[in-house]
Structures are given as C-alpha cells and as structure tokens.
C-alpha positions as CSV (number, residue, x, y, z in Angstrom):
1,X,-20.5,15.0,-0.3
2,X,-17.8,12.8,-2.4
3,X,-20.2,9.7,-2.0
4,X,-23.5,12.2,-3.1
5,X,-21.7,13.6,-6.3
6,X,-20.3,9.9,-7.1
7,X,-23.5,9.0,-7.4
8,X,-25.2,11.8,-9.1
9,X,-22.2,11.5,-11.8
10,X,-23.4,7.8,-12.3
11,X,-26.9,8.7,-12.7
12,X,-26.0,11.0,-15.2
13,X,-24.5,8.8,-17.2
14,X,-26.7,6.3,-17.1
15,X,-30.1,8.0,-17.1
16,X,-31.8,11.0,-18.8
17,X,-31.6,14.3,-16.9
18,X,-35.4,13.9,-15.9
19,X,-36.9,12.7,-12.0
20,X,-40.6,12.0,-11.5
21,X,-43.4,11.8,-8.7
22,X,-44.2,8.2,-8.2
23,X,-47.8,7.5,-6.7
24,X,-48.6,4.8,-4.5
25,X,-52.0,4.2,-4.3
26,X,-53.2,2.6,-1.3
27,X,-56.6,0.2,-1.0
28,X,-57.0,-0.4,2.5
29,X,-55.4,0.6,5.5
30,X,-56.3,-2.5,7.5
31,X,-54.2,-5.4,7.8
32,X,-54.9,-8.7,9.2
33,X,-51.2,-9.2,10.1
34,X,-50.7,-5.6,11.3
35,X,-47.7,-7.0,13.8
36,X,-44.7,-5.0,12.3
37,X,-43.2,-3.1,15.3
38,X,-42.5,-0.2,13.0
39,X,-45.7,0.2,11.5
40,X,-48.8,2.5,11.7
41,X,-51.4,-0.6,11.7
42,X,-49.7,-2.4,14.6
43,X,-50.7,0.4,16.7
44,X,-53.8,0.0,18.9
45,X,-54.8,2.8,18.1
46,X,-55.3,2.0,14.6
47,X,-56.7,-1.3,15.3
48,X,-59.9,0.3,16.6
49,X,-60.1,3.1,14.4
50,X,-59.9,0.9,11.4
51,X,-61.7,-2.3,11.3
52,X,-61.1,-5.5,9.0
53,X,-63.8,-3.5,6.1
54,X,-61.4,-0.3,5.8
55,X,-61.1,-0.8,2.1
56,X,-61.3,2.0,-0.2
57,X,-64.5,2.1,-2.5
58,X,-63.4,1.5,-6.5
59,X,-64.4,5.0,-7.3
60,X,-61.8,6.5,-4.9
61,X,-58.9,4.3,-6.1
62,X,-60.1,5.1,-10.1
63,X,-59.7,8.9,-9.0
64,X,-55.9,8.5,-8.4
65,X,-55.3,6.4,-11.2
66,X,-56.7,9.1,-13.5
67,X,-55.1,12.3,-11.8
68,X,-51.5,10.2,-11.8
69,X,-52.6,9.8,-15.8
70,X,-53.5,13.2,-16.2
71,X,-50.6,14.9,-14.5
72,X,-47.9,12.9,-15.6
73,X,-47.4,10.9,-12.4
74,X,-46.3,7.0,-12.6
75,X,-48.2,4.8,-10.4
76,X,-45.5,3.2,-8.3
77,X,-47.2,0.5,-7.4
78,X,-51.0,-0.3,-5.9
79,X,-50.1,-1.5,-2.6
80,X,-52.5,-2.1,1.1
81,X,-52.9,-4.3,4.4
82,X,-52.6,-7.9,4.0
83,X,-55.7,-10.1,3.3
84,X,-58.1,-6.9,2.7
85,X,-59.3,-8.4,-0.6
86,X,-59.6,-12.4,-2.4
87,X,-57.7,-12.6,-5.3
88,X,-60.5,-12.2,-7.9
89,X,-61.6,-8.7,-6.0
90,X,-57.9,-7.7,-6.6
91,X,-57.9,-8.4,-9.6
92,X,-61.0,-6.8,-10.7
93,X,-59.1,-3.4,-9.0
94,X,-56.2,-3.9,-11.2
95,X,-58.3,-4.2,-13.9
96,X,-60.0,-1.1,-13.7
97,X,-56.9,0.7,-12.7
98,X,-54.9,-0.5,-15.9
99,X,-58.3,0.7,-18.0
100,X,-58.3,3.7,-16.6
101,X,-54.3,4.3,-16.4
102,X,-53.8,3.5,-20.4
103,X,-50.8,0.8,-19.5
104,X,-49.4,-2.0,-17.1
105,X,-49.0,-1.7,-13.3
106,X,-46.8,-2.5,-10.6
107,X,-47.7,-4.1,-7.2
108,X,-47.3,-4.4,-3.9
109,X,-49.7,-6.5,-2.0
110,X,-47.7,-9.4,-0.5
111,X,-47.3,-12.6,-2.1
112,X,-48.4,-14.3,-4.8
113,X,-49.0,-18.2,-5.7
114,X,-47.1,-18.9,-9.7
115,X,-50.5,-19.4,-10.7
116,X,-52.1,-16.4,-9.9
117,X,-48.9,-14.8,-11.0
118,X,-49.9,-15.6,-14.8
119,X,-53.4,-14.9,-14.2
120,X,-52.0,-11.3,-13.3
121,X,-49.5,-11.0,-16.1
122,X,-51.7,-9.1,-18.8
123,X,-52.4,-5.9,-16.2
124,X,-49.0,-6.2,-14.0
125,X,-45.4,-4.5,-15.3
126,X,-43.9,-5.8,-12.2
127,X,-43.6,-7.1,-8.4
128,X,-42.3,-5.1,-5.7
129,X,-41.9,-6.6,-2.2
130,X,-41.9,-5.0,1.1
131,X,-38.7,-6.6,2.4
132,X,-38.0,-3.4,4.8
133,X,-34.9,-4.4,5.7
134,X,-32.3,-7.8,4.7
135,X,-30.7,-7.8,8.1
136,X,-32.5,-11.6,9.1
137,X,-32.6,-11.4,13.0
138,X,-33.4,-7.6,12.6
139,X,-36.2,-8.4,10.0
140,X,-37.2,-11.4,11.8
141,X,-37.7,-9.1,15.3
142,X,-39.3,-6.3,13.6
143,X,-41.4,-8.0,11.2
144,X,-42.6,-11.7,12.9
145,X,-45.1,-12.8,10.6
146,X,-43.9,-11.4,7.3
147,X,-40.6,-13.3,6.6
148,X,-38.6,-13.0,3.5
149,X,-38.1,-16.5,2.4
150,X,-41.5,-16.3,0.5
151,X,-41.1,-12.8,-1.0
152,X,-37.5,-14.2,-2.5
153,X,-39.5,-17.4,-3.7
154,X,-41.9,-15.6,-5.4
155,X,-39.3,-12.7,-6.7
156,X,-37.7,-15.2,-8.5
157,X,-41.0,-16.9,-9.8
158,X,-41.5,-13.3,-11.3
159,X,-38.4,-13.3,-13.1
160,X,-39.4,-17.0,-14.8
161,X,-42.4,-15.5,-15.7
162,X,-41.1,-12.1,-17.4
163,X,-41.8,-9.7,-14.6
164,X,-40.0,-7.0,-13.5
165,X,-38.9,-7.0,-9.8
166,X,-38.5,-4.5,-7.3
167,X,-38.3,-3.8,-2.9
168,X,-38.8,-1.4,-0.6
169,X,-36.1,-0.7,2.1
170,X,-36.6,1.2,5.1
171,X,-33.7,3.2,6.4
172,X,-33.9,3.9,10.3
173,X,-34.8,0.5,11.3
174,X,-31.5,-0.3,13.1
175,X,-30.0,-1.7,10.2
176,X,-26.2,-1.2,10.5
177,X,-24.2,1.0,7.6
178,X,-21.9,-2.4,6.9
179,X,-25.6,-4.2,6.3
180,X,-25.3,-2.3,3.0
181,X,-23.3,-5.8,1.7
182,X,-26.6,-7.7,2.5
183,X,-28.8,-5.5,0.5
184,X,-26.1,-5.5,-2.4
185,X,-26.1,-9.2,-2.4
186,X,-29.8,-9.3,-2.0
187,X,-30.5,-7.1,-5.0
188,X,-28.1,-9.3,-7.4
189,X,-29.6,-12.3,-6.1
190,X,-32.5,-10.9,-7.5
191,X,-31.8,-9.3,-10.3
192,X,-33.7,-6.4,-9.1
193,X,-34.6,-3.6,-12.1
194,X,-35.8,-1.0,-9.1
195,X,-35.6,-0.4,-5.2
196,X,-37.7,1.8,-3.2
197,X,-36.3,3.4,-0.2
198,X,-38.1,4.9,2.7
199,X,-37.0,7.3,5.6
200,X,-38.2,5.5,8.8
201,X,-41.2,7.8,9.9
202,X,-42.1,7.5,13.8
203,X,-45.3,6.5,14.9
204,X,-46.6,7.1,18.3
205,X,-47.6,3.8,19.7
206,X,-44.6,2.1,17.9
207,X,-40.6,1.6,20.0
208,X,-39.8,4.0,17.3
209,X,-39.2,7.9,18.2
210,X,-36.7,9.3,15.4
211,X,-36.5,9.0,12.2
212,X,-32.9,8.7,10.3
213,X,-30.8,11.7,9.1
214,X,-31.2,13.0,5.7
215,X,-27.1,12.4,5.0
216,X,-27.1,9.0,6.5
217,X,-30.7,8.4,4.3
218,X,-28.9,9.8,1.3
219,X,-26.2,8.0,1.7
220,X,-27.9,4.4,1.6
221,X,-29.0,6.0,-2.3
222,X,-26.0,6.7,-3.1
223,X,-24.1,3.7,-2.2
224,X,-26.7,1.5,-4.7
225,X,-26.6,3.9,-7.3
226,X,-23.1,3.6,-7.3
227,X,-22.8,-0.4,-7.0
228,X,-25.9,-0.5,-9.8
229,X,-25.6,2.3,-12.0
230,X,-28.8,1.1,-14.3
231,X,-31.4,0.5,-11.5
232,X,-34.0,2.8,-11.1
233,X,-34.0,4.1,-7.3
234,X,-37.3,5.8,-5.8
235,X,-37.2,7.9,-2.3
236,X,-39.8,8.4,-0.4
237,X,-39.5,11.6,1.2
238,X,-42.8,13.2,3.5
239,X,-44.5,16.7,4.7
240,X,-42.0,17.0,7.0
241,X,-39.2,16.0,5.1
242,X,-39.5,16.9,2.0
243,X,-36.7,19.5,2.4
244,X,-34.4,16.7,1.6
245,X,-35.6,16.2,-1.9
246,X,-32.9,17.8,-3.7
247,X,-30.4,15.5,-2.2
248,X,-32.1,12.4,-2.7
249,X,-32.0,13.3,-6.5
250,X,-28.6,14.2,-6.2
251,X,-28.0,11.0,-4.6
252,X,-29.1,9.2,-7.8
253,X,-32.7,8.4,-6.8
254,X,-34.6,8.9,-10.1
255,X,-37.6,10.0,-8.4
256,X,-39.7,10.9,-5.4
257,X,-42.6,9.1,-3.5
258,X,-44.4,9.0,-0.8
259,X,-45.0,12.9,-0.4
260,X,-48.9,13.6,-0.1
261,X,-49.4,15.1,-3.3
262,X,-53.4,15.2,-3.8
263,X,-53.3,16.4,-0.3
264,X,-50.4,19.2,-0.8
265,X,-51.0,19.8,-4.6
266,X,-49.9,23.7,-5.1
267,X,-48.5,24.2,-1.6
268,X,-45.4,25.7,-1.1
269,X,-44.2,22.2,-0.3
270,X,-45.1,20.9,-3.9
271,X,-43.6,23.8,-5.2
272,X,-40.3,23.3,-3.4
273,X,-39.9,19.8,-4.5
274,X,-40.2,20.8,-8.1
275,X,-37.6,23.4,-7.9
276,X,-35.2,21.6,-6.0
277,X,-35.3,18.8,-8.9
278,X,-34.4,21.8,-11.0
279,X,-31.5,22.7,-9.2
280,X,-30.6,19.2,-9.9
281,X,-30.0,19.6,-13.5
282,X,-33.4,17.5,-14.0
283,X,-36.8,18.0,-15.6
284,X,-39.2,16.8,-13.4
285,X,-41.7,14.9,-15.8
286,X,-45.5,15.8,-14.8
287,X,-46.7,18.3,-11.8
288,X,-47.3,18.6,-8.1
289,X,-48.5,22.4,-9.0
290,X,-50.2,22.8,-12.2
291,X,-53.8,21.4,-12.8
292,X,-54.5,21.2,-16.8
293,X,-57.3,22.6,-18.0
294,X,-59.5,19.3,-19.1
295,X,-63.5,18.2,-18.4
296,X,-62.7,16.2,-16.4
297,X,-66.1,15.0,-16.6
298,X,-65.7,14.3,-20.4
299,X,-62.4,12.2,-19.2
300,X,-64.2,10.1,-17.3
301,X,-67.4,9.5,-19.8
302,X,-64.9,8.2,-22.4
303,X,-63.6,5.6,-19.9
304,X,-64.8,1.4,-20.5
305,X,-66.9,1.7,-17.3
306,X,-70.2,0.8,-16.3
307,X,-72.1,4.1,-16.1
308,X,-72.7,3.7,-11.9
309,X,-68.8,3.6,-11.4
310,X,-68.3,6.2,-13.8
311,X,-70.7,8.7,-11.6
312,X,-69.4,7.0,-8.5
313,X,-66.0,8.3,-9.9
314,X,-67.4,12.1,-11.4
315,X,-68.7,12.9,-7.6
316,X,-65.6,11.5,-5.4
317,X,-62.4,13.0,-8.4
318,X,-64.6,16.5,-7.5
319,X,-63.3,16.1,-4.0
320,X,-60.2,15.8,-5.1
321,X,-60.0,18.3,-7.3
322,X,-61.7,20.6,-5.1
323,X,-58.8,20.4,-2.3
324,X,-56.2,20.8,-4.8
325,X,-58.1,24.1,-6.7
326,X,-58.4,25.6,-3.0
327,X,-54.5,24.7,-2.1
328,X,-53.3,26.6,-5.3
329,X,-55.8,29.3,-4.5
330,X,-54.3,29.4,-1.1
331,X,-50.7,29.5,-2.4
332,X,-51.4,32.2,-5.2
333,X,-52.8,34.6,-2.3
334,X,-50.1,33.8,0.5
335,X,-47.3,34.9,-2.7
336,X,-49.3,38.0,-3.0
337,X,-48.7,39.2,0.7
C-alpha cells in the first residue's frame, strides 16, 4: 500500500480531486493485420465471424459521440482494426464525430503519414499509439507485424506539429516489473501528456489464460504517476473487474475506460464504480447511472447533418437508450427486493 498512497498523494497535488469515464469508440472490429497473439481478432474464430466489411454504420458511431456529450463522458480516443477505412472515409468519421461532440478528438487508428497528419490537425487534440508493451523482443513476438519504430516516428512528427501524444500499455503480457525503466524512458523520449493502461483480458483461442492481479496492475499506475506527477493516466478496467476501480484511482489513474458503459448503464456495476471514485476523495465528472431528461430527438435535429444521417442516428441512439432505460429499470426493482 506505501507505493498506492505515494501515488494518490502525487495525484493530489497535482490534479483536481475529480476522475472521469473515458469512451473509446470503436469503428470496426476487423483487422487486416489481426496477428497480435494477445488479441481478440487474431482468433479464428473471429476471423470468420467478422469479415473485412465489419465496419460500423456512421449513425452508430454518431450515437456514442452524442451520449459521451450528453453525459459528461470524454471520448478517449476513436480507435478500430487496421486498414477498415481510406483516409478520406476516416476522415469524413472524424468530421462528423467532432460536429457532433462540440470539440477536438483523440485517435487511435495506427499510423499516420506527416501529411495526412496536418490534413487531420483541425478535428484531432491528439495521437495515441497502441504500443502494448516497450519490451522489443516481447513486443516483436507478440505483435509481428505492428512494430514500434513507426509509431515513435510518427509520435514525434505529432509533437512537430502541435499534437498531443499518448500510448496504451498492456499489463499481463509478460512484461517484467524491472521493464518499468523501458516504459519510463519510453515516455520521456516522447514527451508523452497521457498513457493508457490495460489489464490483459484472456481470450479463448489466444496462448493467453489469466489475466494480471489488480495489486501488480495497480502497481504499474502507481509507479508512472509517481515518476510523472503531471501526466494524465487512464485504466481500463472491465465487467469482471471493475471491482478494482477504486484502486486504480487511488493509484493515481485520473480516470477509467474500457468498462461497457452503454451496455451496463444503471447496473449495479456502474453504480459501484461511481461510488468507489467517491471513496476516493473524487468527483466523478459525468454519469454511468443517471440519464438527463433531454429530447433527444430535438438534440439530434439541431445537429449540421444531412437530414438521412440525422434519422439514421434518431432510430439507432433509440436502441441505445432503450437498453440503458431498461438496465436502470432493472436496477431500481432488484433495490426494491
């Protein structure tokens, strides 16, 4: 625990006693890599299921971008499969999301040319990078046709250009607790302003059957918030984990991500997060429980849309709605019992 309240002393001192729910909206979940040993999309299983068209429809992605707007969420980044989209289709997404989300963006979607990099610059706050892990021959094993050397080219194009820079890191992968030096040097190689870390979740069909512990987790967090008191640290936490929350926070992550909160808006697992960031000392900006009482409708009619996406978008943010009504339904009667 001396290494947990290190850091949570350094994060409070260095950061407003608030967390947040950072969103990652995902466009595809094809990949035409799809070779990292760890991952879901290397399995064969997803292979068939998804074929090279599994791209979300514009209406669908728009729907996320509005709720994270609307309940005080921060897009953490749009992120998907490699080579789902050309540029100018990307593009065209980010557009739309940035219209619909009031402000700037970060993204994940694998690398980018300097060129396109400026062509991205009005819509884009910043550049994260799936690095997974800094360890070379471990990175090199696990991840074959994704190799780092043009992720840190183009991290430090970013910087030239004005952008902010982030990773994600994912703990479990066999990385070593003295590999911690590597990531430390990595990140002030790179100036990084934020890291995302993610608990190694096991995938049938991958070599992978366990996930890491939440203290050894935890303690990754804490160790970078303590050797970078400013940078902003996001932990990904899941449905099954997400009794760990509280002790990310305390570790000195500022927020959470990953958890599945259109899908568990209002459950007792939503509810659970919020109140552990309490116990935290934090305010937990925005809500995984509370839907506001808005026409929706009217939200989306006010939106600089053509008139078939906005329809497109009135029919599919009813799904979505619907789910989360009937989970907080759900909740409300199971408390009553």
């Amino acid at each position: 625990m001396n290494i947990i309240n290190q850091a949570n002393k350094i994060y409070l001192e260095n950061f407003p006693k608030e967390s947040f729910y950072g969103r990652c909206i995902f466009l595809s979940w094809y990949c035409e890599k799809a070779t990292c040993k760890f991952c879901f999309r290397s399995t064969i299983h997803h292979k068939v299921k998804y074929a090279n068209k599994a791209k979300r429809s514009m209406a669908s992605i728009l729907c996320e971008a509005l709720l994270a707007k609307e309940l005080g969420w921060n897009i953490e980044f749009l992120t998907g499969g490699y080579g789902i989209y050309p540029f100018e289709e990307l593009l065209e997404i980010i557009k739309n999301v940035v219209k619909v989300y009031g402000k700037k963006i970060w993204i994940n979607l694998g690398t980018f040319s300097e060129q396109e990099l400026n062509q991205l610059k009005p819509y884009i706050e910043g550049i994260c990078c799936s690095i997974e892990t800094v360890e070379k021959k471990l990175h090199d094993e696990l991840c074959p046709d994704k190799p780092i050397e043009p992720y840190s080219e183009m991290l430090k194009t970013a910087e030239k250009l004005g952008f902010k820079k982030s990773i994600t890191i994912v703990i479990g992968l066999g990385e070593k607790e003295n590999d911690f030096d590597l990531l430390k040097n990595f990140i002030e190689e790179h100036n990084l302003d934020r890291i995302t870390f993610y608990a190694l979740k096991p995938v049938k069909g991958t070599p992978f059957t366990k996930g890491p512990e939440t203290e050894y987790y935890a303690n990754w967090i804490a160790k970078t918030r303590i050797a970078f008191p400013k940078i902003e640290i996001i932990a990904g936490t899941t449905a099954r984990r997400y009794e760990e929350a509280g002790k990310l926070l305390n570790a000195g992550a500022n927020a959470i991500t990953k958890f599945p909160a259109t899908k568990l808006f209002g459950t007792k697992q939503a509810r659970y997060i919020e109140k552990e960031a309490e116990k935290t000392g934090r305010k937990m900006t925005g809500t995984l429980t509370k839907l506001p009482n808005i026409d929706w409708n009217n939200e989306i009619n006010l939106l600089k849309l053509n008139n078939t996406l906005k329809e497109q978008t009135k029919e599919k943010l009813g799904q979505y709605i619907s789910v989360m009504e009937n989970n907080i339904n759900k909740t409300k009667q199971n408390n009553l019992k």
